[in-house]
KOLLO-301017 format. One record per residue: x, y, z negated of N, C-alpha, C in turn; residue in one letter. Coordinates in pm, whole numbers, plus 50000, padded with zeros to 5 digits. Each point is the difference from the previous one (the first is absolute). Example, Ala and Ser with C-alpha at 12.3 -4.5 7.8 and 13.67 -1.06 7.14 Angstrom:
BEGIN
NODE     nxx     nyy     nzz    caxx    cayy    cazz     cxx     cyy     czz   code
NODE   51319   49431   49220   49911   50119   50000   50090   50120   50000      A
NODE   49965   50105   50072   50082   50119   49994   49923   50109   49927      S
END
This chain:
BEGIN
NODE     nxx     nyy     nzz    caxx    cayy    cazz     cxx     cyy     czz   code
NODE   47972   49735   49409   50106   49902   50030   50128   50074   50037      X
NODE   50123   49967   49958   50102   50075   49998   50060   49909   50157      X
NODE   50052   50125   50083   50067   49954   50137   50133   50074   49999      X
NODE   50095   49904   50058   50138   50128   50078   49950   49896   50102      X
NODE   49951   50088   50113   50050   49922   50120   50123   50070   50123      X
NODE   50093   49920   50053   50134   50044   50047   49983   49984   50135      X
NODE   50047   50130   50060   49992   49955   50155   50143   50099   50049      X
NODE   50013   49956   50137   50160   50053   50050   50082   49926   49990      X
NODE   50054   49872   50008   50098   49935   49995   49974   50006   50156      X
NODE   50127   49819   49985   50037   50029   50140   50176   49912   50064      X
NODE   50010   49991   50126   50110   49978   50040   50072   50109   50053      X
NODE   50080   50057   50028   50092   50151   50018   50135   49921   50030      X
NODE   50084   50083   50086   50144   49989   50013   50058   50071   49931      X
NODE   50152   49973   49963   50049   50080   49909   49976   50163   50078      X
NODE   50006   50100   49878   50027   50133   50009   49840   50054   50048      X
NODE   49911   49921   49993   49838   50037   50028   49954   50039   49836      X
NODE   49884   50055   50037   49890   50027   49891   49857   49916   49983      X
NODE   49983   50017   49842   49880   49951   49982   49965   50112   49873      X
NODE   49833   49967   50033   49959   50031   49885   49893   49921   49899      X
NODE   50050   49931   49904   49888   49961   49901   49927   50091   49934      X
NODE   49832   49920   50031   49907   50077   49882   49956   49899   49906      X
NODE   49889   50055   49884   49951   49954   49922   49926   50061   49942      X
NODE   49882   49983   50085   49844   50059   49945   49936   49925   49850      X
NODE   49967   50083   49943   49985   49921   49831   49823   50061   49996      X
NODE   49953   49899   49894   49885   50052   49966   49958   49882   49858      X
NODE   49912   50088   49965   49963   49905   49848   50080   50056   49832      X
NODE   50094   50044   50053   50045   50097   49838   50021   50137   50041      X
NODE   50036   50048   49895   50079   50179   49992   50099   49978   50123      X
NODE   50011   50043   50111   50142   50000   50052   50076   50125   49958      X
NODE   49991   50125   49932   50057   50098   49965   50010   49929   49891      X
NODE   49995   49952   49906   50010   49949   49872   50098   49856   49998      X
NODE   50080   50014   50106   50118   49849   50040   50136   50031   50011      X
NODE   50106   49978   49992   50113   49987   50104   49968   49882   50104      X
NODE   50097   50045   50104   49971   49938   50143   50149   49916   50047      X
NODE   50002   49882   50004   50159   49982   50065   49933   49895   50098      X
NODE   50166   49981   50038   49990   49918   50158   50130   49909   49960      X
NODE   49954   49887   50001   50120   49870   49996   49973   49924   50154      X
NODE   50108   49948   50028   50022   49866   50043   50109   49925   49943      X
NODE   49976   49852   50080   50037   49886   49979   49997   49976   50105      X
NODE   50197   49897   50049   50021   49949   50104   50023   49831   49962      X
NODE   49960   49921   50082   50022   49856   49940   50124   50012   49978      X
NODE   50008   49899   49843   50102   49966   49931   50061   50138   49940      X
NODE   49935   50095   49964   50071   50091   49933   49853   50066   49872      X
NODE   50050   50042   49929   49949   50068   49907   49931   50081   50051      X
NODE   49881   50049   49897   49918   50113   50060   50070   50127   49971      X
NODE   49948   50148   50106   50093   50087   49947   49907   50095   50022      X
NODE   50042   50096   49886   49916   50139   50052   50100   50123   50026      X
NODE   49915   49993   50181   50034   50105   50061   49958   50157   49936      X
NODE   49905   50020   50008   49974   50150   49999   49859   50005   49860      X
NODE   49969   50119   49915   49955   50024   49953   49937   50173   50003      X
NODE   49858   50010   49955   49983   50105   50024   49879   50034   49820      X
NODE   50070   50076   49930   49935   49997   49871   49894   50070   50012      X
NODE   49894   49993   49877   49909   50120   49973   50024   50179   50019      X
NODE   50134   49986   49974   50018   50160   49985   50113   49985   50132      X
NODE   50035   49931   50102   49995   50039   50082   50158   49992   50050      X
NODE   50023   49946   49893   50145   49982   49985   50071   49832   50101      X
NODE   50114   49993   50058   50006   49904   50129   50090   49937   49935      X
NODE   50024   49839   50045   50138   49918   50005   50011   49921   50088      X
NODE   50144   49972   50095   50031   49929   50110   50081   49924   49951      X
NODE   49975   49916   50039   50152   49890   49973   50104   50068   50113      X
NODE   50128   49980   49926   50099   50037   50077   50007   49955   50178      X
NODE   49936   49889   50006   50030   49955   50085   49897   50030   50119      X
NODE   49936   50125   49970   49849   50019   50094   50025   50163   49988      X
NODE   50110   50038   49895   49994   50133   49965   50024   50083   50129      X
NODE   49918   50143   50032   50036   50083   50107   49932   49915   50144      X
NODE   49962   49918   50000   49911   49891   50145   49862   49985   49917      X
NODE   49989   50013   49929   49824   49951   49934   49939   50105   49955      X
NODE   49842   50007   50018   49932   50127   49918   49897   49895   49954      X
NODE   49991   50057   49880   49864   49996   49952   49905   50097   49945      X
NODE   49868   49941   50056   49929   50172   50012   49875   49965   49933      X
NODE   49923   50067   49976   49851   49906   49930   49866   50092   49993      X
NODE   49920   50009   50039   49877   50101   50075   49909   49962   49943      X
NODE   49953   50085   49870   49912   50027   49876   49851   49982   50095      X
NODE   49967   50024   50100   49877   50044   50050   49952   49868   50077      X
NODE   50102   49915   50050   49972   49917   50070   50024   49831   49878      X
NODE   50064   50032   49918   50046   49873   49811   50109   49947   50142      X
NODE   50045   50033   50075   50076   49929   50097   50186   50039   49904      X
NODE   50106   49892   50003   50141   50014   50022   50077   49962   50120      X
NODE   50070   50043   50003   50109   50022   50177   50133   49935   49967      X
NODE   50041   49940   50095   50167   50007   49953   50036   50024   50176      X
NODE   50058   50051   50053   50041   50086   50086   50134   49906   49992      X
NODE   50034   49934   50120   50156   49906   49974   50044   50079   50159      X
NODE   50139   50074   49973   50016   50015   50159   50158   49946   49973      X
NODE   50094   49989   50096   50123   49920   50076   50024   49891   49917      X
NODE   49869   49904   50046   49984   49859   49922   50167   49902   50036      X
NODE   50021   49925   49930   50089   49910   50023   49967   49880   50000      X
NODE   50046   49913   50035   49991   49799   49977   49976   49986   49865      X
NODE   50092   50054   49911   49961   50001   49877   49903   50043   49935      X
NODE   49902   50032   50042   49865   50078   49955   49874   49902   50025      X
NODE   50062   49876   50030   49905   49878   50065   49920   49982   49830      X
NODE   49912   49962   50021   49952   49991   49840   49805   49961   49994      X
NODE   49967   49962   49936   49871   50044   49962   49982   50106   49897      X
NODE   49868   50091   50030   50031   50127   49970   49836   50006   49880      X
NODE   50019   50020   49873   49906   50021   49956   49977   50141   49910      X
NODE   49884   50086   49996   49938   50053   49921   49961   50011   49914      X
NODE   50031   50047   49893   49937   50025   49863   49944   50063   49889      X
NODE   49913   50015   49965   49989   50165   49913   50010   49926   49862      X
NODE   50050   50068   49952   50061   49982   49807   49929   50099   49897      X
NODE   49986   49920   49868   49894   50101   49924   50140   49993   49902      X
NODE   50090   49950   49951   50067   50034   49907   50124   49993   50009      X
NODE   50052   50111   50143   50148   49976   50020   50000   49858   50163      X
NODE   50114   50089   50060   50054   49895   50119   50120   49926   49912      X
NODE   50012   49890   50018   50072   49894   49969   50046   49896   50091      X
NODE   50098   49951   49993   50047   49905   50074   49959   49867   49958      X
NODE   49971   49925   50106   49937   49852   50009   50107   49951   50109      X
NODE   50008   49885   49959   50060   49850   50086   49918   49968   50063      X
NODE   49898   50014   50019   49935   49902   50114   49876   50128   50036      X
NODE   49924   50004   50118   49974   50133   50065   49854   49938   49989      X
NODE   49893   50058   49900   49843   49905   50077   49936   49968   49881      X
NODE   49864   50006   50020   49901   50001   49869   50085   49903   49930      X
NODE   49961   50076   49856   50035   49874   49885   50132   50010   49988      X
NODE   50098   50069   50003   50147   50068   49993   50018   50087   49938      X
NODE   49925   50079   49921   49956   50089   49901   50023   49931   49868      X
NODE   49964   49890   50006   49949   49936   49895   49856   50041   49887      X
NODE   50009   50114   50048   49851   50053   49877   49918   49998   50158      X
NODE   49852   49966   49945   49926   50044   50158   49984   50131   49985      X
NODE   49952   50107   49930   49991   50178   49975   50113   49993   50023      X
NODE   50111   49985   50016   50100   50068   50033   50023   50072   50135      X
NODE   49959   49918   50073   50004   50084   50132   49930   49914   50139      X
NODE   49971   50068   50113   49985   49905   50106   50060   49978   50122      X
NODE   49983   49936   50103   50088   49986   50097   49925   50031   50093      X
NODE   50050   49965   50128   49978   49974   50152   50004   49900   50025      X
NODE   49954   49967   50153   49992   49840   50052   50116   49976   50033      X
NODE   50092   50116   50028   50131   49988   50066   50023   50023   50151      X
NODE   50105   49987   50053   50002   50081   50114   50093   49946   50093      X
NODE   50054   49954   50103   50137   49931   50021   50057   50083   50107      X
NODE   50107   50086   49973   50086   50070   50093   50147   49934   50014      X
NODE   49997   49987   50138   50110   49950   50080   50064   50055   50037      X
NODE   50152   50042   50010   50063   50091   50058   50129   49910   50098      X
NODE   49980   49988   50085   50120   49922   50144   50130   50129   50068      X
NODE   50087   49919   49992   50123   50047   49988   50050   50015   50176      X
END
């Protein structure tokens, strides 16, 4: 049975840290790309951070230099490391591993792929950040 399950969210004041995980099990996890979206009500889904097969990274501008993403072959676990969070970072936060390419989706959550092999998600995550 294929799992991401997500833990580390959270409420934080601005300029605090968090860290999301996402323990995977049930496919290749060396055999995926790994990203991290959220979605804040009433806005589009977005992807934050990506972490490819070969190892290669992408931040959205807007997380660039405050976000890591890290991903630990031994444990199928991915990280996203968020430090001097802002209000704007309020979001639900999901997980994903991709078999053919990270891509952008509008809406964050099984069945947003549109192919089911295409990829899977997380349950999601809800980080709060207070000003």
């Amino acid at each position: 049975e294929v799992q991401l399950v997500q833990s580390g969210g959270g409420s934080v004041q601005a300029g605090g840290s968090l860290r999301l995980s996402c323990t995977t099990a049930g496919f290749d996890f060396d055999d995926s790309d790994k990203a991290w979206y959220r979605q804040a009500p009433g806005n589009e889904c977005e992807l934050v951070s990506s972490i490819l097969r070969d190892g290669n990274t992408y931040y959205a501008d807007s997380v660039k230099g405050r976000f890591t993403i890290s991903q630990d072959y031994a444990k199928n676990t991915v990280y996203l490391q968020m430090n001097s969070l802002k209000p704007n970072d309020t979001a639900m936060y999901y997980c994903a591993a991709l078999f053919y390419g990270v891509v952008v989706t509008s809406t964050c959550g099984p069945g947003s792929f549109g192919r089911p092999d295409f990829g899977f998600w997380g349950q999601g995550t809800q980080v709060t950040v207070s000003s």
